[in-house]
C-alpha positions in Angstrom: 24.0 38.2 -8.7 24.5 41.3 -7.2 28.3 41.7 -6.6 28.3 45.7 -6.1 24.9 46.0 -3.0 25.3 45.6 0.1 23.4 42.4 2.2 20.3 44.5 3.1 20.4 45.9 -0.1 20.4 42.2 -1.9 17.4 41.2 0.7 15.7 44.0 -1.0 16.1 43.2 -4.1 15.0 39.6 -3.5 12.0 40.7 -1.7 10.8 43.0 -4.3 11.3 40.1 -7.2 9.5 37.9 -5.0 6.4 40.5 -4.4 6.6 40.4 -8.4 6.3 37.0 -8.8 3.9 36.8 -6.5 1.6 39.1 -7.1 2.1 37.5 -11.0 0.9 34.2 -10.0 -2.1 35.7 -7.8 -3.3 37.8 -10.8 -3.6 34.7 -12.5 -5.5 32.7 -10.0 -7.6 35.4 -9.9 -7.9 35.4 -13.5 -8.6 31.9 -13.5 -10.9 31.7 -11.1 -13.0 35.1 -12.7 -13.1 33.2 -15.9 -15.0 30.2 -13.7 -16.7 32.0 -12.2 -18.8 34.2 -14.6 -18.0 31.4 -17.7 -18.3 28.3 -16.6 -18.4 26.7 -20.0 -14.7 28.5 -21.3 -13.6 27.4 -17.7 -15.3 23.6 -18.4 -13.4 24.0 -22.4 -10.3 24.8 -21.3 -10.2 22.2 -18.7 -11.5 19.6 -21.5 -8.5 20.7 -23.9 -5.9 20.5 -20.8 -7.5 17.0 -20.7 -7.2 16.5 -24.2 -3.7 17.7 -24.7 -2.4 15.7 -21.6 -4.1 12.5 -21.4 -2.1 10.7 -24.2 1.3 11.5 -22.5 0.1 10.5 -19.4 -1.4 7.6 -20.3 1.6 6.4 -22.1 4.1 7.3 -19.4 1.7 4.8 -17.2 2.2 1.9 -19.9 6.1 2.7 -20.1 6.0 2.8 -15.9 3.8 -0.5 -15.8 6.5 -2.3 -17.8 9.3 -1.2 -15.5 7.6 -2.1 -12.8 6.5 -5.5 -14.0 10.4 -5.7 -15.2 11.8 -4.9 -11.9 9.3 -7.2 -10.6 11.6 -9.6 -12.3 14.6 -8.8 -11.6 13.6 -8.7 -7.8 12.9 -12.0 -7.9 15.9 -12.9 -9.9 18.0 -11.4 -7.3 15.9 -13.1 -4.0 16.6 -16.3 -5.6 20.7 -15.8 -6.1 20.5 -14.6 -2.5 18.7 -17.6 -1.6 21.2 -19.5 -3.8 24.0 -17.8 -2.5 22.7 -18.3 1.3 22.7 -22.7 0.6 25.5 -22.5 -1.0 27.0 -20.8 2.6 25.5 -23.0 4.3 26.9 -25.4 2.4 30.2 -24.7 3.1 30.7 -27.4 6.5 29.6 -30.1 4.6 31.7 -29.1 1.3 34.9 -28.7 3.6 34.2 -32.1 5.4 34.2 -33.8 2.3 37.1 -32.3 1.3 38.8 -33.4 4.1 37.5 -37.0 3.7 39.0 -37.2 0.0 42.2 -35.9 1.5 42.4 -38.7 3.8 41.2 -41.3 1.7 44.1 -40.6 -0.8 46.3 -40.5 1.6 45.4 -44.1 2.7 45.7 -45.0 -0.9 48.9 -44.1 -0.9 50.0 -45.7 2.6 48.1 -49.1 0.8 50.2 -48.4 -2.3 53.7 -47.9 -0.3 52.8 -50.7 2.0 51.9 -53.0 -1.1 54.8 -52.1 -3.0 57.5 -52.6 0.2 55.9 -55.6 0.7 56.4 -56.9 -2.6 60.1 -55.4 -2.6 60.7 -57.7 0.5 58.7 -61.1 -1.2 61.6 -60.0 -4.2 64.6 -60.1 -2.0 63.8 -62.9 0.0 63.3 -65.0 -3.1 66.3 -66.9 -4.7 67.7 -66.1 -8.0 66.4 -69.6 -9.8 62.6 -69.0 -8.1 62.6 -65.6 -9.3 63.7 -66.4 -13.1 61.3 -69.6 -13.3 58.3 -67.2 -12.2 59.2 -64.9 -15.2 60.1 -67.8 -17.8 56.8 -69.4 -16.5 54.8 -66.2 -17.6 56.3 -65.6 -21.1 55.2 -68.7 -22.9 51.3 -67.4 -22.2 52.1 -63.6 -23.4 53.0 -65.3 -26.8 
């Protein structure tokens, strides 16, 4: 701002634009409050047109903010009720796991019963003679056809 002055010299620089400003803004309070003072009905008109010229905007920005709010109202309780969902489904987990584990083992019995079943009837096979196992399967095909 001001490259070329020296530090005391910028504070007095800064010092004297703020006496401006202030004694700017004090004029106008006192202007302000002169005008209320000895007219009260300007004061009461211009305070009726601030009123006037504001009110729509601020009435509107309340609607807009009332919707948001009831929106994100909403969405709040979208969100507790994932994190509820989300929470069961965590405590879910111990159970979901157990049940895995009991499909696990039950297909791997099925498959013991299957081996088991199938060695068994591999050993019914090679104990059997020739003749027995050849009338077994000529004693099936006349009822296929």
């Amino acid at each position: 701002m001001w490259p070329a002055m020296s530090q005391t010299q910028q504070m007095h620089a800064k010092s004297k634009e703020l006496d401006s400003r202030c004694r700017l803004l004090s004029e106008r309070i006192a202007e302000g409050l002169r005008i209320l003072d000895h007219d009260p009905s300007v004061a009461l008109y211009r305070l009726q047109e601030h009123v006037n010229r504001n009110l729509p905007a601020l009435i509107t920005r309340r609607i807009a903010l009332d919707q948001q709010h009831s929106s994100l109202d909403v969405i709040h309780s979208d969100l507790d009720n994932a994190i509820r969902s989300m929470n069961s489904i965590k405590n879910a987990e111990p159970i979901l796991d157990n049940c895995m584990q009991m499909l696990k083992d039950c297909i791997a019995h099925k498959q013991q019963i299957d081996f088991d079943h199938r060695k068994v009837s591999e050993v019914s096979v090679k104990g059997r003679s020739k003749s027995m196992h050849e009338v077994n399967r000529n004693e099936q095909r006349p009822s296929q056809s």
